[in-house]
PyMOL Python script that loads the backbone (N, CA, C, O; Angstrom):
from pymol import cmd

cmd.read_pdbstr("""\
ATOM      1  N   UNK A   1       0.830  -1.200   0.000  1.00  0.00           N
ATOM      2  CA  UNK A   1       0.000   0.000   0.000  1.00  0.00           C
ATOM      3  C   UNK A   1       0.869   1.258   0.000  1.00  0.00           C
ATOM      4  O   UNK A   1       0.641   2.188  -0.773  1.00  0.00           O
ATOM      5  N   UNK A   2       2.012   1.266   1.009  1.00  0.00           N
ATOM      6  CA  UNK A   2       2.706   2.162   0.861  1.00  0.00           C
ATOM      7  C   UNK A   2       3.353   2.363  -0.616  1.00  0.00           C
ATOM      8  O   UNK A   2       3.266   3.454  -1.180  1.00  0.00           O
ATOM      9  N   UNK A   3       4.035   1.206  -1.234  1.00  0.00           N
ATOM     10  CA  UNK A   3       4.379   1.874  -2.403  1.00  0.00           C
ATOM     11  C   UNK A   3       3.337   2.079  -3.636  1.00  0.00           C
ATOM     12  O   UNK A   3       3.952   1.894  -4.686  1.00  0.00           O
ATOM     13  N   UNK A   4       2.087   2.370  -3.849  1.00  0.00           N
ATOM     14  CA  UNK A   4       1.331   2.226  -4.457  1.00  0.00           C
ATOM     15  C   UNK A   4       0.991   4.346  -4.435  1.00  0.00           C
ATOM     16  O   UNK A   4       0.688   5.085  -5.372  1.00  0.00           O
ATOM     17  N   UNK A   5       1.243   4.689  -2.852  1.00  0.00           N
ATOM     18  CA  UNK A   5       0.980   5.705  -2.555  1.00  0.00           C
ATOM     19  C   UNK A   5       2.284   6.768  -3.025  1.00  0.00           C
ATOM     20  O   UNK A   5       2.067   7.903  -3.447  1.00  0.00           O
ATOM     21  N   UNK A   6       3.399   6.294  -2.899  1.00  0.00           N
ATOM     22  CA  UNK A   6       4.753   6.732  -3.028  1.00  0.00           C
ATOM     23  C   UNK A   6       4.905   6.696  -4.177  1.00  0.00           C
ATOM     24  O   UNK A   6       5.734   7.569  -4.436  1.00  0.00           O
ATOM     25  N   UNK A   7       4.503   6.043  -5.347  1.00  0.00           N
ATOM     26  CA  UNK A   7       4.435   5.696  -7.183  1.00  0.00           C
ATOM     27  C   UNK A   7       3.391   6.826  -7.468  1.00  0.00           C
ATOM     28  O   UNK A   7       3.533   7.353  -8.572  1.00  0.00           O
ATOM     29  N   UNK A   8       2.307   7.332  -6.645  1.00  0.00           N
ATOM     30  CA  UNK A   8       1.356   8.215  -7.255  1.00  0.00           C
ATOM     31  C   UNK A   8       0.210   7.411  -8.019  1.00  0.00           C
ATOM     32  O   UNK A   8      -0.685   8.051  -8.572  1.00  0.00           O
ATOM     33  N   UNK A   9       0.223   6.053  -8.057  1.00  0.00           N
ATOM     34  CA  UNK A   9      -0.651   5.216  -8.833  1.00  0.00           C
ATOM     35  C   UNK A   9      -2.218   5.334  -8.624  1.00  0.00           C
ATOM     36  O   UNK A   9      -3.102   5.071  -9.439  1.00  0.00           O
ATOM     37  N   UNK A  10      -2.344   5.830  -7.232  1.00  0.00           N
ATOM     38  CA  UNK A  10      -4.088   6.178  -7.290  1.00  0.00           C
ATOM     39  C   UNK A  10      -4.131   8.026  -8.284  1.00  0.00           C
ATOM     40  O   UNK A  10      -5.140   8.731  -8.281  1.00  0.00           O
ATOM     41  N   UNK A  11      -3.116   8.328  -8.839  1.00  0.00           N
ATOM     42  CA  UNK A  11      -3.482   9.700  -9.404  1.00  0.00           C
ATOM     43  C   UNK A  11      -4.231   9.197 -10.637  1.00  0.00           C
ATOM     44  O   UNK A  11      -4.928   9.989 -11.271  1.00  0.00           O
ATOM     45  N   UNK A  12      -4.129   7.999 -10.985  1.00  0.00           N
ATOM     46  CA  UNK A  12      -4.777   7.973 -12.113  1.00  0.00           C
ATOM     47  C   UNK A  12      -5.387   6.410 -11.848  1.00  0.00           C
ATOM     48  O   UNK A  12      -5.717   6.191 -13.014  1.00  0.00           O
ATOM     49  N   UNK A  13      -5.620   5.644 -11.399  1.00  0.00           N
ATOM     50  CA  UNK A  13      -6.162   4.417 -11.309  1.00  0.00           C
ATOM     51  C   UNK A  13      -7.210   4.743  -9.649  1.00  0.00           C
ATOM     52  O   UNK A  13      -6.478   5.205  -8.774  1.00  0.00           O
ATOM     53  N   UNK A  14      -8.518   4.583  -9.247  1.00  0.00           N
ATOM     54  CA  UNK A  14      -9.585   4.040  -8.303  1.00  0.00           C
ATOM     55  C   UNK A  14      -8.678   2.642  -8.028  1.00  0.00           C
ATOM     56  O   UNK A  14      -8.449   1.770  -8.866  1.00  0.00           O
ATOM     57  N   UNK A  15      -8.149   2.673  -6.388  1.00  0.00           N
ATOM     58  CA  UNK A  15      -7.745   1.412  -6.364  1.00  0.00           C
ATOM     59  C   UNK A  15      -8.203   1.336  -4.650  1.00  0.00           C
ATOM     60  O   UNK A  15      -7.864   2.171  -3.812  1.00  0.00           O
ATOM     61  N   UNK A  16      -9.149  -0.022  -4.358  1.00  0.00           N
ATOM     62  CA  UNK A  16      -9.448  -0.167  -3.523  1.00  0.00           C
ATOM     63  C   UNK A  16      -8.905  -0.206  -2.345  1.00  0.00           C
ATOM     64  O   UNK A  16      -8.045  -1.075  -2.493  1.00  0.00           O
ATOM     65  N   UNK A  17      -8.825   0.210  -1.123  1.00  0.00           N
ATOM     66  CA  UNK A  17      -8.402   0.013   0.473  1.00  0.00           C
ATOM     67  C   UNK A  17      -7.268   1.098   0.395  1.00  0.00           C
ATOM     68  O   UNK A  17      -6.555   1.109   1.398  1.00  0.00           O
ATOM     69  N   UNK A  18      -6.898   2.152  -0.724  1.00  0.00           N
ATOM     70  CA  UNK A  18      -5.543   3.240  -0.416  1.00  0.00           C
ATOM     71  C   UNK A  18      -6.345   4.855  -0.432  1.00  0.00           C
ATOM     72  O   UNK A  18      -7.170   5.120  -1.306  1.00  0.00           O
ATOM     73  N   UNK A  19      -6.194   5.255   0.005  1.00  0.00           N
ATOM     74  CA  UNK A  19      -6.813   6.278   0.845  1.00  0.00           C
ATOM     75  C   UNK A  19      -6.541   7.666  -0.750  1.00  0.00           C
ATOM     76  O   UNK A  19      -5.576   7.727  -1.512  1.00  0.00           O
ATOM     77  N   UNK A  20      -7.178   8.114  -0.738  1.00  0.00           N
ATOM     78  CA  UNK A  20      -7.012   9.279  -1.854  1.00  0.00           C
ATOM     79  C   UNK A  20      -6.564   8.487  -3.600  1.00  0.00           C
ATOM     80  O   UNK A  20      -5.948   9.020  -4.523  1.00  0.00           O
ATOM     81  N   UNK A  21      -7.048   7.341  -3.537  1.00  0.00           N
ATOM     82  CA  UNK A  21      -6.873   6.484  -4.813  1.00  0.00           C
ATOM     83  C   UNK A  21      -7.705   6.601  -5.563  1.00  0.00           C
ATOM     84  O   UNK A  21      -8.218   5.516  -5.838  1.00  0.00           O
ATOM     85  N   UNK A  22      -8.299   7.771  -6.274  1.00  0.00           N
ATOM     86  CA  UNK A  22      -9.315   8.000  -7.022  1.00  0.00           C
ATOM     87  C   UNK A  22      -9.431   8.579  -8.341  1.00  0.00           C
ATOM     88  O   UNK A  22     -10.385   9.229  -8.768  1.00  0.00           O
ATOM     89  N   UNK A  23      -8.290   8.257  -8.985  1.00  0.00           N
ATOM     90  CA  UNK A  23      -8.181   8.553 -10.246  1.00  0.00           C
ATOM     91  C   UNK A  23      -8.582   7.899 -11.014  1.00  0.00           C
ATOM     92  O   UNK A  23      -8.689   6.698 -10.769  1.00  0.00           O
ATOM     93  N   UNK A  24      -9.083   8.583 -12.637  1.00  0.00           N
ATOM     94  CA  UNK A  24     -10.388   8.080 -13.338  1.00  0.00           C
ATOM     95  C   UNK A  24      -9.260   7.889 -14.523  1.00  0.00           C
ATOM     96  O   UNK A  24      -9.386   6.766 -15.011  1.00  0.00           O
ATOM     97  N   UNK A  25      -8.290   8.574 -15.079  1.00  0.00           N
ATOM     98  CA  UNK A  25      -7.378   8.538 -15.707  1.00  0.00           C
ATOM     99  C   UNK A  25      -7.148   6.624 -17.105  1.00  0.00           C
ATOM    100  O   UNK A  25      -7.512   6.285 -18.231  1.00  0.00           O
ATOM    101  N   UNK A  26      -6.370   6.056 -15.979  1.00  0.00           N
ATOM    102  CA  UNK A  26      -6.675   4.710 -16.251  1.00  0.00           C
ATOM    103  C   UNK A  26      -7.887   4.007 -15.561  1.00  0.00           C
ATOM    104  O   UNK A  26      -8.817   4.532 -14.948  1.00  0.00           O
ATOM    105  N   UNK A  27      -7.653   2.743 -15.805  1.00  0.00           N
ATOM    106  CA  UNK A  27      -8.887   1.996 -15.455  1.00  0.00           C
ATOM    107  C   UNK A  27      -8.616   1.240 -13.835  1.00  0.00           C
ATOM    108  O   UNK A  27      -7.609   0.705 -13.370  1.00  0.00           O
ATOM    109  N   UNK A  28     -10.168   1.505 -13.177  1.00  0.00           N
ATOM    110  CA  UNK A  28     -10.245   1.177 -11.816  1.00  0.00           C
ATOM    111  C   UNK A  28      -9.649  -0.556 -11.526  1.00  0.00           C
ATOM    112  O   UNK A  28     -10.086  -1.423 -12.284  1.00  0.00           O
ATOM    113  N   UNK A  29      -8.833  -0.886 -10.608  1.00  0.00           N
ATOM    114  CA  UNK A  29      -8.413  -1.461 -10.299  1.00  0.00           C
ATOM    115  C   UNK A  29      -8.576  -2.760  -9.833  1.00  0.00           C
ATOM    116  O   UNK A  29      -7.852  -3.755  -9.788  1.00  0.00           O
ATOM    117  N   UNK A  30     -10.141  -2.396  -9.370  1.00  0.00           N
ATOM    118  CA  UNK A  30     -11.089  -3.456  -8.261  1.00  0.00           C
ATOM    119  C   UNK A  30     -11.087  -4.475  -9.244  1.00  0.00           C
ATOM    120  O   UNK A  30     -11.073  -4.252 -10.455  1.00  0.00           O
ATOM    121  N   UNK A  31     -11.106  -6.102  -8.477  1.00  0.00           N
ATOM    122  CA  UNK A  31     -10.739  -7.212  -8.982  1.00  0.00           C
ATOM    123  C   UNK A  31      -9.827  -7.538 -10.218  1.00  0.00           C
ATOM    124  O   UNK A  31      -9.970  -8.387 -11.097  1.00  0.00           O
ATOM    125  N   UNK A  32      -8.632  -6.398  -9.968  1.00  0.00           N
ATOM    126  CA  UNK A  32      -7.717  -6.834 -11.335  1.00  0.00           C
ATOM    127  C   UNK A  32      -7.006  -7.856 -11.344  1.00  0.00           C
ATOM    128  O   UNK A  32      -6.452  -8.017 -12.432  1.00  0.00           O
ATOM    129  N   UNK A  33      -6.688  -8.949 -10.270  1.00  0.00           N
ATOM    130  CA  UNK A  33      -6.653 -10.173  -9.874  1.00  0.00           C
ATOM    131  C   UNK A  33      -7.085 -11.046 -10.687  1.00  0.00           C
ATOM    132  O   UNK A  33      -6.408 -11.915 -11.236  1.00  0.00           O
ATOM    133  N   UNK A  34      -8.488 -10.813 -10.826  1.00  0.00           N
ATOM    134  CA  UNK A  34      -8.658 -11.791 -11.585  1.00  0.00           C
ATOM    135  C   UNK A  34      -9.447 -11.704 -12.914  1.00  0.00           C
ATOM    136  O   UNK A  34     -10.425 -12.398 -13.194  1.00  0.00           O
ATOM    137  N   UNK A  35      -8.658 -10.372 -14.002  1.00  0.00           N
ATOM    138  CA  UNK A  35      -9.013 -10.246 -14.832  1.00  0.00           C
ATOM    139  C   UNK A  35      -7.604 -11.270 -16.086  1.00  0.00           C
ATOM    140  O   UNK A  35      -6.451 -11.692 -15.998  1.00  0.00           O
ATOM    141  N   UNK A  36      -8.769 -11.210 -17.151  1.00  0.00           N
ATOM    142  CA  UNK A  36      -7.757 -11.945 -17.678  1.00  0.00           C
ATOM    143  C   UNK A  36      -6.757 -11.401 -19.275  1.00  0.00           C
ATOM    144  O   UNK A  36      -6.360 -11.906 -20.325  1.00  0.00           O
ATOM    145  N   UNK A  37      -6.736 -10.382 -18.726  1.00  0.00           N
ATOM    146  CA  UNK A  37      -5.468  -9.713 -19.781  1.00  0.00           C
ATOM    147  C   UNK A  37      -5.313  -8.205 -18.616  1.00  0.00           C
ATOM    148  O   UNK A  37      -6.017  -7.674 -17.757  1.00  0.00           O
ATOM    149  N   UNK A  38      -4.375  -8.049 -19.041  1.00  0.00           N
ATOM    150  CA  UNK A  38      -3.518  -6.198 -18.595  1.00  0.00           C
ATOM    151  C   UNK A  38      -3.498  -5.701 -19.782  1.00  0.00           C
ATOM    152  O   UNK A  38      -3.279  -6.398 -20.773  1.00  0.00           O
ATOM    153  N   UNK A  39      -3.785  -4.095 -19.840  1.00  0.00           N
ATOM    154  CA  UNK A  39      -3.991  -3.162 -20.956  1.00  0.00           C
ATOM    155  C   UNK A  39      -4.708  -3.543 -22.138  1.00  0.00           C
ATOM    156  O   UNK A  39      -4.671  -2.916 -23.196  1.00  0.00           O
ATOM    157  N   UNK A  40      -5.454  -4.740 -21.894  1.00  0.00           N
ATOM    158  CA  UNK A  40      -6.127  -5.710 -23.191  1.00  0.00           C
ATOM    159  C   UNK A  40      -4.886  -6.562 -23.949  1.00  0.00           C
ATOM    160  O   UNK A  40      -4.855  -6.495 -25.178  1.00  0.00           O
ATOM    161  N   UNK A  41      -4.455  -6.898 -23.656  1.00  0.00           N
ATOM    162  CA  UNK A  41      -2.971  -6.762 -24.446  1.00  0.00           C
ATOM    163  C   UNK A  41      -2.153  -8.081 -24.059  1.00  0.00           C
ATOM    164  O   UNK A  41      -1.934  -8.882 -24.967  1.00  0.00           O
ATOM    165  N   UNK A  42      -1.754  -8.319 -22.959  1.00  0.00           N
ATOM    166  CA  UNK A  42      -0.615  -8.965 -22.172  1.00  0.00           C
ATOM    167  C   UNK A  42      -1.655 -10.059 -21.390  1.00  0.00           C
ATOM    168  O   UNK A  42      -2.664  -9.635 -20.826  1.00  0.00           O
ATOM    169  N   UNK A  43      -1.321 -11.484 -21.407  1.00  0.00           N
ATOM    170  CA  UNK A  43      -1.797 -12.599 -20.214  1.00  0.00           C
ATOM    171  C   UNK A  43      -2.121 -12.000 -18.741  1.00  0.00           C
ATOM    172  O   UNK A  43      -1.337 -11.100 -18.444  1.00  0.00           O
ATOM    173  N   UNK A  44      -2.873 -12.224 -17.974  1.00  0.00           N
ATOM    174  CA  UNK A  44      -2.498 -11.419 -16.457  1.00  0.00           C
ATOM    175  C   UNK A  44      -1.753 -12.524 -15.514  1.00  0.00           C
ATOM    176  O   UNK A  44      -2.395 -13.379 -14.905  1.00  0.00           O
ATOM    177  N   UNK A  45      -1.210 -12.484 -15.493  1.00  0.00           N
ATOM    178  CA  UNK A  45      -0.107 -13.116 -14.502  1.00  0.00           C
ATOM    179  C   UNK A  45       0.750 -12.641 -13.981  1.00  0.00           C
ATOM    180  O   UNK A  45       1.512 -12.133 -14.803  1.00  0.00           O
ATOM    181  N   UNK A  46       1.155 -12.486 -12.699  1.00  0.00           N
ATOM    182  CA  UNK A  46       1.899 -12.047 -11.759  1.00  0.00           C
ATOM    183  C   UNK A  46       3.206 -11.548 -12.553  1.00  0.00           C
ATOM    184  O   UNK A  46       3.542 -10.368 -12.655  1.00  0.00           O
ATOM    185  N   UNK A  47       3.820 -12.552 -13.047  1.00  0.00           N
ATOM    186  CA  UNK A  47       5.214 -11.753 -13.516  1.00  0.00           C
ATOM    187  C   UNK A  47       4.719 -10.768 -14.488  1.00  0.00           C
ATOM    188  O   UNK A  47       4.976  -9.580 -14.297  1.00  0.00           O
ATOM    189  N   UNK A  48       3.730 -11.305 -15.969  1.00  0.00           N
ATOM    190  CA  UNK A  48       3.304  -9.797 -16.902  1.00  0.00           C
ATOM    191  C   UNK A  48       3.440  -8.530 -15.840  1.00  0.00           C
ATOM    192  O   UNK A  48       4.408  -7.802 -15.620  1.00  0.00           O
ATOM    193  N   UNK A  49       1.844  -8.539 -15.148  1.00  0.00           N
ATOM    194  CA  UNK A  49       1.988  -7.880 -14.231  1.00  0.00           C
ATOM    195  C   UNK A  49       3.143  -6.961 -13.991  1.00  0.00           C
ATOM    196  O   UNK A  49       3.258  -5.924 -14.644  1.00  0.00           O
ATOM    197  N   UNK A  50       3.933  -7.288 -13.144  1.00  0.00           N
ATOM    198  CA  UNK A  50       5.318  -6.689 -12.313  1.00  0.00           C
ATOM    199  C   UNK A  50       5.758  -6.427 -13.878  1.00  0.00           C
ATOM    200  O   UNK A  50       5.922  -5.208 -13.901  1.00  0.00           O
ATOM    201  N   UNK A  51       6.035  -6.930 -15.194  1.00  0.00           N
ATOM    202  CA  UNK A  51       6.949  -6.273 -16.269  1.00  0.00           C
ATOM    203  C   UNK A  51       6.171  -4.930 -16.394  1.00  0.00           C
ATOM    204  O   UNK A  51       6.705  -3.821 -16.362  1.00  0.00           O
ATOM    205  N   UNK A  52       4.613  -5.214 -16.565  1.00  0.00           N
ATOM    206  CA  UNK A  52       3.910  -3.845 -16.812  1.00  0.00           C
ATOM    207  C   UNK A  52       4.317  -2.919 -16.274  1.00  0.00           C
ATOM    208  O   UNK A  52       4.947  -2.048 -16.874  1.00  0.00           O
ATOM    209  N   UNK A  53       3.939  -2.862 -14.442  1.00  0.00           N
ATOM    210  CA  UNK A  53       4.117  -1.503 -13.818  1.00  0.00           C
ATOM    211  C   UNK A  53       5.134  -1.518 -13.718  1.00  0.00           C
ATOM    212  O   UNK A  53       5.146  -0.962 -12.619  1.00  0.00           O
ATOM    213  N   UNK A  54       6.871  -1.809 -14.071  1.00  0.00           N
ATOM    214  CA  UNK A  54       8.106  -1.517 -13.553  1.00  0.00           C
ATOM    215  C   UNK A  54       8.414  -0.288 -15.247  1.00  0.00           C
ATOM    216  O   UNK A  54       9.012   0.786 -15.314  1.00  0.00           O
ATOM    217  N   UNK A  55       7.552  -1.260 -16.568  1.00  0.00           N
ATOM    218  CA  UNK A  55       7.780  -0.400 -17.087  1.00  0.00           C
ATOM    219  C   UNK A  55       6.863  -0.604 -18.094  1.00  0.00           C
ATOM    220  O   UNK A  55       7.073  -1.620 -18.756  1.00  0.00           O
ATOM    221  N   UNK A  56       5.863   0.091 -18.420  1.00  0.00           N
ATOM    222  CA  UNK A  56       4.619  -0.047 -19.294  1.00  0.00           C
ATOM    223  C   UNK A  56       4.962   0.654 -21.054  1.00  0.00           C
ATOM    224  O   UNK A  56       4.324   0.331 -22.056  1.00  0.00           O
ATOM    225  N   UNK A  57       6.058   1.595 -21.014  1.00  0.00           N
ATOM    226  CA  UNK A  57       6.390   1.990 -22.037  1.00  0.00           C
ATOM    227  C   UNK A  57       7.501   0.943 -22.822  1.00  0.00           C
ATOM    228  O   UNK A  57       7.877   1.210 -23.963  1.00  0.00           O
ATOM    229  N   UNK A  58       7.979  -0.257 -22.106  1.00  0.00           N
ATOM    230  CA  UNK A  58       8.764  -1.208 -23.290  1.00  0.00           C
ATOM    231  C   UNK A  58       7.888  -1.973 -22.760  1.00  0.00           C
ATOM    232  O   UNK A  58       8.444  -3.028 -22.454  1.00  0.00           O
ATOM    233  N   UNK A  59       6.827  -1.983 -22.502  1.00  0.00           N
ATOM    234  CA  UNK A  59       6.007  -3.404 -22.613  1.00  0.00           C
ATOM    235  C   UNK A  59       5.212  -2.810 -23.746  1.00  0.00           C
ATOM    236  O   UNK A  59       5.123  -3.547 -24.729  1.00  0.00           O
ATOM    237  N   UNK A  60       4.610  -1.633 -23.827  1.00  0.00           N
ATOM    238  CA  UNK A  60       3.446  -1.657 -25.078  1.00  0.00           C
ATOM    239  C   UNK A  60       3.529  -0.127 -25.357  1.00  0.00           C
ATOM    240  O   UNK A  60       2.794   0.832 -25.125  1.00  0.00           O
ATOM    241  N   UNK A  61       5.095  -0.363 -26.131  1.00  0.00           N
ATOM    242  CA  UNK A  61       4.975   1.665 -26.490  1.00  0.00           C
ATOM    243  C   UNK A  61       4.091   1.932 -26.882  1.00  0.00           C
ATOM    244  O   UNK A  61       3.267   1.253 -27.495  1.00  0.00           O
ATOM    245  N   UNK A  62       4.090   3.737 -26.401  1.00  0.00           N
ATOM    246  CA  UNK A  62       3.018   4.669 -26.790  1.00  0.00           C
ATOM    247  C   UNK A  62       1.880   4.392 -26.142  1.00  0.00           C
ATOM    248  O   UNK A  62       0.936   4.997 -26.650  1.00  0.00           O
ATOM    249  N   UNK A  63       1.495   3.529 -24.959  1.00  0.00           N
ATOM    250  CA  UNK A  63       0.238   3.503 -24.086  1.00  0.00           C
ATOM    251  C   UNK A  63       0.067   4.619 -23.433  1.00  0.00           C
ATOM    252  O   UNK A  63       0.822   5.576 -23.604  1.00  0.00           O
ATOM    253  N   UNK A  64      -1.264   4.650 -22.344  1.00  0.00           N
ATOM    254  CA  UNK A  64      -1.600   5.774 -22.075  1.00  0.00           C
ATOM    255  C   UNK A  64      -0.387   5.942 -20.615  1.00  0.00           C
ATOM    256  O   UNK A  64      -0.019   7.031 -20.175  1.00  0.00           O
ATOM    257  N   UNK A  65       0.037   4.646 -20.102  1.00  0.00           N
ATOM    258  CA  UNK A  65       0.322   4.746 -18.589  1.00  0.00           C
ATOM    259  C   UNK A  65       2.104   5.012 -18.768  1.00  0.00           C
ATOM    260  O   UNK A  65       2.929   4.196 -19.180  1.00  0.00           O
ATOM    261  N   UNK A  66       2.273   6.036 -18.436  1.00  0.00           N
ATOM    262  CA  UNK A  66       3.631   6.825 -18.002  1.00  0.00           C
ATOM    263  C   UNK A  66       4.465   5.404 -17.320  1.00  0.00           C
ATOM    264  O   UNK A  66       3.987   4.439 -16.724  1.00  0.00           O
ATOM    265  N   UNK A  67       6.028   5.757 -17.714  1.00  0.00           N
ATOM    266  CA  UNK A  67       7.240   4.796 -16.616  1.00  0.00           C
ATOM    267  C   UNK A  67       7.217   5.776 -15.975  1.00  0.00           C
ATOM    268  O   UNK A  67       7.291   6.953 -16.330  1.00  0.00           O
ATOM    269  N   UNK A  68       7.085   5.205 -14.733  1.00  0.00           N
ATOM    270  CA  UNK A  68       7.035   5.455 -13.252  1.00  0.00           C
ATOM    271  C   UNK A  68       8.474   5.426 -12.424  1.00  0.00           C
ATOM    272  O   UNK A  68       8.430   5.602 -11.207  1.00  0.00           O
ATOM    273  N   UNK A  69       9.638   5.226 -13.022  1.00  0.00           N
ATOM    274  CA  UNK A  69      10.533   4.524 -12.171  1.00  0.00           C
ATOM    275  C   UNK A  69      10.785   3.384 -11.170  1.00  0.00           C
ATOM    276  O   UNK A  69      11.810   3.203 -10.513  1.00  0.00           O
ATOM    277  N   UNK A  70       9.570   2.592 -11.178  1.00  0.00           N
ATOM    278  CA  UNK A  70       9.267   1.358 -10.461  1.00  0.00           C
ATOM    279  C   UNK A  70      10.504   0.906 -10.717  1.00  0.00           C
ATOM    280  O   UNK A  70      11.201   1.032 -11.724  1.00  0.00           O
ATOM    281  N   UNK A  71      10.740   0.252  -9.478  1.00  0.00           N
ATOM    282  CA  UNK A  71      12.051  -0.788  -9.279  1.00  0.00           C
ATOM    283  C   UNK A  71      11.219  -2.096  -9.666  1.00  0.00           C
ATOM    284  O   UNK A  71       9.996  -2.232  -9.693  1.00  0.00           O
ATOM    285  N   UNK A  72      12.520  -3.289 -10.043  1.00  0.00           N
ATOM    286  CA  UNK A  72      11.872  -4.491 -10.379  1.00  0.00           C
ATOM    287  C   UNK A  72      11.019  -5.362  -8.686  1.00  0.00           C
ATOM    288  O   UNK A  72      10.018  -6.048  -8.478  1.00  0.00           O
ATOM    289  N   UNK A  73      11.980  -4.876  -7.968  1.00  0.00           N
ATOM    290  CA  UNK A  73      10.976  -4.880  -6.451  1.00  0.00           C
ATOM    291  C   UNK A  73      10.296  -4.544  -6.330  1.00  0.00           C
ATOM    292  O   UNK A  73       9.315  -5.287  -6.334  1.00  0.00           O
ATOM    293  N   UNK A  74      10.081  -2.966  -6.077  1.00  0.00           N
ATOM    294  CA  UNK A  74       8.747  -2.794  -5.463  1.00  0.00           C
ATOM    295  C   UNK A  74       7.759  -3.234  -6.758  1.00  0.00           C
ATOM    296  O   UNK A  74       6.571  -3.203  -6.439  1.00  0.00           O
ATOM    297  N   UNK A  75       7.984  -3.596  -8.013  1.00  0.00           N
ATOM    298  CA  UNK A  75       6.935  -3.641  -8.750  1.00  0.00           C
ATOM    299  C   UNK A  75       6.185  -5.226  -8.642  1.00  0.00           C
ATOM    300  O   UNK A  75       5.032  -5.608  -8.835  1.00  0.00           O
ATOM    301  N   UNK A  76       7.235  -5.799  -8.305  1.00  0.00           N
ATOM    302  CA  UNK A  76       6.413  -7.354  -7.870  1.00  0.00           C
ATOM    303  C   UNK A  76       6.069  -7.490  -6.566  1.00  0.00           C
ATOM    304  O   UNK A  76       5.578  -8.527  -6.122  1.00  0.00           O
ATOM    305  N   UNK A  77       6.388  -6.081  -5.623  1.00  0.00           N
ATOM    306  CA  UNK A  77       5.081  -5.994  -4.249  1.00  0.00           C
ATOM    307  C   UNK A  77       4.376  -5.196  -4.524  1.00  0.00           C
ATOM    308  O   UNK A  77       3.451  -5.139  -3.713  1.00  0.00           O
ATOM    309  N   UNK A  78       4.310  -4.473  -5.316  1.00  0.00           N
ATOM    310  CA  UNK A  78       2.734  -4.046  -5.586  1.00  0.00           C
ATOM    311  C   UNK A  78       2.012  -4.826  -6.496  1.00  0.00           C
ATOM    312  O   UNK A  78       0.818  -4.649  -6.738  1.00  0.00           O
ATOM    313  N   UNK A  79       2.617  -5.566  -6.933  1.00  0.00           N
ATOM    314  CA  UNK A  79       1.940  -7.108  -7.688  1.00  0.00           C
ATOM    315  C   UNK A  79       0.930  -7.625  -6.859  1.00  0.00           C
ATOM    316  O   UNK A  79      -0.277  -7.385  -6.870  1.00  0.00           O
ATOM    317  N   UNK A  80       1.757  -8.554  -5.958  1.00  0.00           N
ATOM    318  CA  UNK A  80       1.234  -8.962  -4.826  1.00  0.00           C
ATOM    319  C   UNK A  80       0.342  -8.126  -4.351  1.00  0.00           C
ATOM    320  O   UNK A  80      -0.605  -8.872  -4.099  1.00  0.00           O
ATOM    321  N   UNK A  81       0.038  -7.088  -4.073  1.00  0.00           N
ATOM    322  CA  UNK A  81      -1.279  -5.868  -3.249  1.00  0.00           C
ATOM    323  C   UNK A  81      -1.906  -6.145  -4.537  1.00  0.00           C
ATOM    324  O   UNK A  81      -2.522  -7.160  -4.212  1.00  0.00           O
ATOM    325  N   UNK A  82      -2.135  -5.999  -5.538  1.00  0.00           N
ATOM    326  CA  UNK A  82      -2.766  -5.782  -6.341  1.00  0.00           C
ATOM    327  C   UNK A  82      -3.359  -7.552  -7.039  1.00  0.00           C
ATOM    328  O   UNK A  82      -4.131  -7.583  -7.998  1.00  0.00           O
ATOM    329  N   UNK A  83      -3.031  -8.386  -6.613  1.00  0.00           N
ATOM    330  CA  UNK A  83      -3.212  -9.950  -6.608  1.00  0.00           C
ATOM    331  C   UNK A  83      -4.825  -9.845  -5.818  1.00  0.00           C
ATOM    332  O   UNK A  83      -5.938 -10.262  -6.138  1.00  0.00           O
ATOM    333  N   UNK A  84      -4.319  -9.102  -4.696  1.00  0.00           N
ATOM    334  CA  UNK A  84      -5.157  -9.871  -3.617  1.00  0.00           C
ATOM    335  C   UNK A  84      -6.521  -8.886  -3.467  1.00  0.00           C
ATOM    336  O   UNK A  84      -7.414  -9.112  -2.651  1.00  0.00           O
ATOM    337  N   UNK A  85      -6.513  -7.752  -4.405  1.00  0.00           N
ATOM    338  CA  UNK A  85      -8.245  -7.089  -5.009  1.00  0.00           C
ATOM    339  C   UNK A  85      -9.184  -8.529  -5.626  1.00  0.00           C
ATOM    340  O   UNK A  85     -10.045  -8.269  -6.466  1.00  0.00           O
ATOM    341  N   UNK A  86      -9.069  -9.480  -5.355  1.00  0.00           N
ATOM    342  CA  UNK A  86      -9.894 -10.358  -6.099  1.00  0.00           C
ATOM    343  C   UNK A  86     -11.784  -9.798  -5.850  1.00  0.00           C
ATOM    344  O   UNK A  86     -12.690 -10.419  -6.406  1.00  0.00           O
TER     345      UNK A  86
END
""", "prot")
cmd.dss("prot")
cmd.show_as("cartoon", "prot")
cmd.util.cbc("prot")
cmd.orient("prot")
């Protein structure tokens, strides 16, 4: 949760249980667990996942969602937080 808040990721994603997470920007978050693609695009699975948010611009140049500077860490613990919206 903390790094979710520290990334700025509710500025543009509604993401459940983080306090001021109410951005309409991208798409709301709730049960992204167990959806079955990321950006329409990519399998959803934990590792896709973590490649997405560490860096969404060499996963699918020219998308709408900015590199963030996500480390390859914190991006597979906010994986995990973001697993468990089922």
């Amino acid at each position: 949760m903390d790094l979710i808040k520290q990334y700025g990721c509710g500025g543009c994603h509604l993401i459940p249980g983080i306090v001021n997470a109410t951005g309409n920007v991208g798409p709301p978050l709730l049960h992204v667990g167990t959806r079955t693609y990321i950006a329409s695009f990519f399998s959803n699975s934990p590792e896709n996942m973590a490649l997405w948010i560490q860096d969404p611009q060499r996963a699918l140049p020219g998308n709408a969602m900015p590199r963030m500077g996500v480390t390859p860490q914190d991006s597979r613990d906010i994986t995990a937080f973001l697993y468990m919206l089922k």
